[in-house]
C-alpha angles and dihedrals in degrees: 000000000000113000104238104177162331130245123221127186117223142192092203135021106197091052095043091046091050086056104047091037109030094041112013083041098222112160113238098247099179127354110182140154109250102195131304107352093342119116127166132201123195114202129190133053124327092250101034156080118294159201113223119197118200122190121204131166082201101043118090120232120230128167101170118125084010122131138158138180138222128172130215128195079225119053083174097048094053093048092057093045082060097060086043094058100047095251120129131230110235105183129008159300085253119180115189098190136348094288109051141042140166160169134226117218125167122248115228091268094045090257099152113241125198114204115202150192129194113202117215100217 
């Protein structure tokens, strides 16, 4: 089996799709209307593994016990495009040992999200 995506809840799409495309820097892969007031946005590469985003008005949003990972080559840089950005840093920079090291933001929905950088010693 080969893992192909995620599905996150959201409240609103515009403002979650700003967030996954324009920060965290995912290609809208797919963005459709799914039925009613459903739309759905895939984001990610083609042939690869992906967030979906689905907005409901019926649907009810939860976050808790969710978390997911993307790494950066700049910790520091991320870090910097969050504040930019008006997103708080809610825990780190935590390096666990020499080689990693990473931030949690929330998403707009309070999805958890872990930023991290791999360094190459």
């Amino acid at each position: 089996m080969e893992f192909c995506w995620i599905t996150i809840s959201v409240k609103n799409m515009e403002e979650s799709l700003h967030f996954y495309h324009e920060i965290i820097g995912l290609n809208i892969a797919e963005r459709f209307k799914a039925g009613g007031e459903t739309e759905i946005a895939m984001l990610g590469e083609i042939r690869g593994t992906k967030v979906e985003l689905i907005c409901d008005k019926d649907h009810i949003v939860q976050s808790t016990g969710l978390s997911i990972g993307f790494e950066v080559e700049s910790l520091e840089k991320a870090m910097e495009l969050m504040r930019e950005n008006n997103i708080p840093i809610l825990r780190g920079p935590i390096s666990p040992n020499p080689t990693v090291s990473f931030f949690f933001i929330n998403d707009p929905n309070g999805v958890e999200v872990q930023i991290v950088q791999h360094s190459h010693n």
